[in-house]
N, C-alpha and C positions, 0 to 999 in steps of 0.2 A: 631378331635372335633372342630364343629367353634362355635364363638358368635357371631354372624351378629348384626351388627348396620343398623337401615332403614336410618340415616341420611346420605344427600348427600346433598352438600354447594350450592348455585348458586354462578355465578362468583362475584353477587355482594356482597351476605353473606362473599365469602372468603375475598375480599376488606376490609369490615367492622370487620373482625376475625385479621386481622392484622394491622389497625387500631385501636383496642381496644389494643392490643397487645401494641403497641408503644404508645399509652395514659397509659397503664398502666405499664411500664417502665418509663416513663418521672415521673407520678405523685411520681414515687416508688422514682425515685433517686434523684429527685430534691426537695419532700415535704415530706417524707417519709411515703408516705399515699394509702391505697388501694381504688385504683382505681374501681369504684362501674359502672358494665355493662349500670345503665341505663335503659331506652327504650327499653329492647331487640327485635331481630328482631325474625320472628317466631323458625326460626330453633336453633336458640342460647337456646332452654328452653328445648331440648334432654338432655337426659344424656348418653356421651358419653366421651373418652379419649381425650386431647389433649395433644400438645407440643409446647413450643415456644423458636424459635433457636435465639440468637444473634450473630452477625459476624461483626468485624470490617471490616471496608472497604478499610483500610489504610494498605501498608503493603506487608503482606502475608495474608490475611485476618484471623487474628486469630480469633479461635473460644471466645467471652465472657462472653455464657452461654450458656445453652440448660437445660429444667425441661420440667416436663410434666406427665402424665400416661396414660396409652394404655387403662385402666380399667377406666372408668369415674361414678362417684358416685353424682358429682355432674355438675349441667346445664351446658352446654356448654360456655355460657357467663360465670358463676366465675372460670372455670377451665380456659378459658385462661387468664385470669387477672390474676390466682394464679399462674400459670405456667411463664406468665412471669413477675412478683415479683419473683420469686424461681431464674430464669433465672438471675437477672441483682442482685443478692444477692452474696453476697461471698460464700455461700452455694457450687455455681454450680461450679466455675472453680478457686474457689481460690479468686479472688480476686472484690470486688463492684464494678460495673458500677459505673465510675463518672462522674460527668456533663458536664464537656467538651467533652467527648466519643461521647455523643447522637447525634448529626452531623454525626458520622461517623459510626453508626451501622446499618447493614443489620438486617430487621428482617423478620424470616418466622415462618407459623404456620401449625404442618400438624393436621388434625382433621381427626381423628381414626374412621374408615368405618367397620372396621373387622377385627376380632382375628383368630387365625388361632393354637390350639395349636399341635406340629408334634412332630412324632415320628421319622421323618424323615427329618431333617431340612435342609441336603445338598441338597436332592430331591426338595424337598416342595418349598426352599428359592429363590425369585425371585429378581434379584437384580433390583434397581431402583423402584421397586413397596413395597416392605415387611420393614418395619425395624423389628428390632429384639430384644426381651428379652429374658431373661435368668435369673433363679430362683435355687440356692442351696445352703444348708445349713444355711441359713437366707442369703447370700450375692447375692444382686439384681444389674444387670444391662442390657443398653437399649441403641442402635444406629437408629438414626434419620434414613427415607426410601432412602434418597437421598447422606447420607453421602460415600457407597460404590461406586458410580459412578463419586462423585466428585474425588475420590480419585485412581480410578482405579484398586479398591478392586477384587479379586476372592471370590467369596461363602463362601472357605475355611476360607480364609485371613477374611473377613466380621464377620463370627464366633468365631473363636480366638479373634477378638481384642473385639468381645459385652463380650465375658469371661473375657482377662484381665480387663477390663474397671470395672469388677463385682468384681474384685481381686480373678477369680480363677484360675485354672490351664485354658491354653490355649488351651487346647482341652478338657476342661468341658464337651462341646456341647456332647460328643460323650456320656456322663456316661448316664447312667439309672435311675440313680437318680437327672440329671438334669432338670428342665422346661425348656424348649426354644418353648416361643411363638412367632410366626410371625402374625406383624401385619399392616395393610393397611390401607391409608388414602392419603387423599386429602392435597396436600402441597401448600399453596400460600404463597409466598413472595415478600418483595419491588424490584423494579427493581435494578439494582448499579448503574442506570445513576441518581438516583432519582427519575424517572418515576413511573407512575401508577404499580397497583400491577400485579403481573401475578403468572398463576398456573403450577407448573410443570408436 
Protein backbone atom coordinates (compact mmCIF):
# COMPACT_ATOMS: atom_id res chain seq x y z
CA UNK A 1 0.00 0.00 0.00
CA UNK A 2 1.46 3.49 -0.75
CA UNK A 3 0.42 7.17 0.31
CA UNK A 4 2.03 9.25 -2.35
CA UNK A 5 2.91 12.78 -1.53
CA UNK A 6 2.72 15.28 -4.81
CA UNK A 7 5.31 17.51 -3.11
CA UNK A 8 8.75 17.64 -4.49
CA UNK A 9 11.28 20.72 -3.08
CA UNK A 10 13.25 22.84 -5.77
CA UNK A 11 16.76 23.11 -4.84
CA UNK A 12 16.09 26.50 -3.71
CA UNK A 13 12.76 25.40 -1.36
CA UNK A 14 15.30 22.79 0.07
CA UNK A 15 17.94 25.79 0.87
CA UNK A 16 15.22 27.73 2.57
CA UNK A 17 13.81 24.13 4.58
CA UNK A 18 17.18 24.03 6.23
CA UNK A 19 17.57 27.46 6.80
CA UNK A 20 14.35 27.59 8.65
CA UNK A 21 15.64 24.59 10.28
CA UNK A 22 18.75 26.43 11.80
CA UNK A 23 16.63 29.68 12.58
CA UNK A 24 14.49 27.59 14.27
CA UNK A 25 17.09 25.92 16.43
CA UNK A 26 19.08 29.06 17.13
CA UNK A 27 15.67 31.00 18.14
CA UNK A 28 14.88 27.45 20.35
CA UNK A 29 18.22 27.49 22.26
CA UNK A 30 19.31 30.68 22.60
CA UNK A 31 15.53 32.65 23.41
CA UNK A 32 13.60 29.62 24.05
CA UNK A 33 10.93 30.63 21.54
CA UNK A 34 9.21 29.16 18.56
CA UNK A 35 10.42 30.09 15.71
CA UNK A 36 7.30 31.19 13.40
CA UNK A 37 7.85 30.08 9.27
CA UNK A 38 6.86 33.46 8.23
CA UNK A 39 6.35 34.31 4.47
CA UNK A 40 6.08 30.73 3.51
CA UNK A 41 7.13 29.90 0.21
CA UNK A 42 4.54 28.02 -2.08
CA UNK A 43 5.55 24.38 -1.43
CA UNK A 44 6.16 24.93 2.43
CA UNK A 45 1.78 25.15 2.78
CA UNK A 46 1.65 20.96 1.78
CA UNK A 47 0.97 18.87 4.26
CA UNK A 48 3.44 16.52 4.52
CA UNK A 49 6.13 14.50 6.93
CA UNK A 50 9.35 16.06 7.76
CA UNK A 51 12.67 15.46 9.93
CA UNK A 52 15.25 17.51 11.05
CA UNK A 53 18.83 15.78 11.82
CA UNK A 54 21.40 17.67 14.03
CA UNK A 55 25.14 16.58 13.97
CA UNK A 56 28.15 18.00 15.60
CA UNK A 57 30.82 18.68 13.41
CA UNK A 58 33.55 18.41 16.02
CA UNK A 59 34.71 15.09 16.89
CA UNK A 60 33.32 11.90 15.63
CA UNK A 61 30.37 13.83 14.57
CA UNK A 62 28.02 12.87 17.23
CA UNK A 63 24.56 12.60 16.40
CA UNK A 64 22.57 15.81 18.72
CA UNK A 65 19.18 15.17 17.76
CA UNK A 66 17.01 13.99 15.04
CA UNK A 67 12.61 14.45 15.37
CA UNK A 68 10.46 14.57 12.90
CA UNK A 69 7.29 12.29 11.31
CA UNK A 70 6.91 10.45 7.93
CA UNK A 71 2.96 11.16 8.40
CA UNK A 72 2.62 15.04 8.14
CA UNK A 73 -0.68 16.70 9.70
CA UNK A 74 0.53 19.75 9.47
CA UNK A 75 2.09 22.51 6.69
CA UNK A 76 5.32 21.79 5.93
CA UNK A 77 6.69 25.16 7.15
CA UNK A 78 5.56 24.29 11.08
CA UNK A 79 6.55 20.77 10.82
CA UNK A 80 10.04 21.73 10.27
CA UNK A 81 10.30 24.46 12.80
CA UNK A 82 8.55 21.80 15.28
CA UNK A 83 10.89 19.05 14.19
CA UNK A 84 13.69 20.92 14.76
CA UNK A 85 12.73 22.45 18.37
CA UNK A 86 11.99 18.50 19.22
CA UNK A 87 15.57 18.02 17.64
CA UNK A 88 17.83 20.51 19.75
CA UNK A 89 15.46 19.48 22.98
CA UNK A 90 16.54 16.95 25.56
CA UNK A 91 13.56 15.11 24.29
CA UNK A 92 15.68 13.69 21.38
CA UNK A 93 19.22 12.40 22.41
CA UNK A 94 19.39 13.00 26.03
CA UNK A 95 20.65 15.93 26.34
CA UNK A 96 19.69 20.23 25.18
CA UNK A 97 21.57 21.74 22.45
CA UNK A 98 23.52 24.63 24.09
CA UNK A 99 24.75 27.82 22.68
CA UNK A 100 28.09 27.40 22.29
CA UNK A 101 27.27 24.02 20.09
CA UNK A 102 25.47 26.21 17.24
CA UNK A 103 28.91 26.84 15.57
CA UNK A 104 29.41 23.54 15.23
CA UNK A 105 26.19 21.79 14.13
CA UNK A 106 25.54 20.11 10.84
CA UNK A 107 21.89 20.36 10.00
CA UNK A 108 19.76 18.35 7.36
CA UNK A 109 16.21 18.16 6.48
CA UNK A 110 14.77 15.25 4.67
CA UNK A 111 10.93 16.11 3.47
CA UNK A 112 8.82 12.93 3.16
CA UNK A 113 7.76 12.37 -0.73
CA UNK A 114 6.25 8.86 0.00
CA UNK A 115 5.18 6.13 2.26
CA UNK A 116 5.58 2.88 1.38
CA UNK A 117 3.80 0.42 3.88
CA UNK A 118 5.44 -3.48 3.18
CA UNK A 119 4.85 -6.59 3.75
CA UNK A 120 8.09 -7.26 2.71
CA UNK A 121 10.52 -4.98 4.07
CA UNK A 122 13.94 -6.89 3.25
CA UNK A 123 12.61 -7.02 -0.34
CA UNK A 124 10.90 -3.55 -0.63
CA UNK A 125 13.91 -1.60 1.54
CA UNK A 126 16.21 0.49 -0.57
CA UNK A 127 19.19 1.48 1.15
CA UNK A 128 20.14 5.11 0.72
CA UNK A 129 16.71 6.04 -0.63
CA UNK A 130 13.82 4.66 2.25
CA UNK A 131 14.25 5.42 5.81
CA UNK A 132 12.31 3.26 7.89
CA UNK A 133 9.60 2.90 10.74
CA UNK A 134 8.38 0.62 12.71
CA UNK A 135 5.02 0.43 14.82
CA UNK A 136 4.31 -2.42 17.71
CA UNK A 137 2.57 -2.63 20.47
CA UNK A 138 2.44 1.09 21.12
CA UNK A 139 6.46 1.24 20.82
CA UNK A 140 7.33 3.54 17.79
CA UNK A 141 10.61 3.94 16.06
CA UNK A 142 12.36 5.64 12.84
CA UNK A 143 15.84 5.81 11.01
CA UNK A 144 16.72 8.81 8.94
CA UNK A 145 17.22 7.66 4.67
CA UNK A 146 20.72 8.24 4.65
CA UNK A 147 21.76 7.07 8.04
CA UNK A 148 22.35 3.15 6.68
CA UNK A 149 25.07 4.40 4.09
CA UNK A 150 26.73 6.60 6.35
CA UNK A 151 27.34 3.85 8.42
CA UNK A 152 27.72 0.92 6.08
CA UNK A 153 24.53 -0.78 7.16
CA UNK A 154 23.08 -4.20 5.35
CA UNK A 155 19.06 -4.08 4.92
CA UNK A 156 19.29 -6.75 7.72
CA UNK A 157 21.55 -4.57 10.05
CA UNK A 158 19.24 -1.34 9.02
CA UNK A 159 16.12 -3.30 10.32
CA UNK A 160 17.42 -4.49 13.60
CA UNK A 161 18.78 -1.44 14.72
CA UNK A 162 15.03 0.85 13.49
CA UNK A 163 13.57 -2.13 16.05
CA UNK A 164 16.12 -1.66 18.77
CA UNK A 165 15.97 2.08 18.50
CA UNK A 166 11.79 1.22 19.14
CA UNK A 167 12.90 -0.96 22.21
CA UNK A 168 11.80 -4.11 20.45
CA UNK A 169 13.10 -7.31 19.87
CA UNK A 170 15.75 -7.04 17.13
CA UNK A 171 14.09 -8.77 14.66
CA UNK A 172 10.53 -7.23 15.30
CA UNK A 173 10.72 -6.55 11.50
CA UNK A 174 9.92 -10.11 10.75
CA UNK A 175 6.52 -10.46 13.15
CA UNK A 176 3.13 -10.16 11.74
CA UNK A 177 2.02 -8.01 13.87
CA UNK A 178 4.71 -5.46 13.31
CA UNK A 179 4.17 -2.09 11.03
CA UNK A 180 7.38 -1.45 9.17
CA UNK A 181 6.83 1.55 6.85
CA UNK A 182 9.29 2.72 4.40
CA UNK A 183 9.53 5.87 3.60
CA UNK A 184 11.13 8.55 0.95
CA UNK A 185 12.11 11.93 0.65
CA UNK A 186 14.25 14.43 -0.39
CA UNK A 187 17.30 15.22 2.10
CA UNK A 188 19.30 18.57 1.96
CA UNK A 189 21.78 19.50 4.29
CA UNK A 190 24.55 22.35 5.20
CA UNK A 191 27.67 21.49 3.50
CA UNK A 192 30.65 20.68 6.68
CA UNK A 193 32.92 23.16 5.03
CA UNK A 194 30.19 25.82 5.84
CA UNK A 195 29.27 26.02 2.44
CA UNK A 196 26.08 26.53 0.61
CA UNK A 197 23.37 23.87 1.16
CA UNK A 198 23.35 20.62 -0.93
CA UNK A 199 20.91 17.72 -1.68
CA UNK A 200 21.73 14.23 -1.26
Amino acid sequence: MSEAQTIRLSYEDGARAVELARESVESFVLHGQREQPGSMRDAFYARTGAFVRLQSTRGRRQLRGCAGAYRGKDQLGHAIVDAAIQAASGDSCGSEVEPPELPNLNISVCIVNNTILTNDPLSDLELGTHGVAVDSGGQHGWLYPTIPVENGWSEEEYLTRVCRKARLSPFAWKDEDTMVTLFEGQVFRERPDGGSVQEL
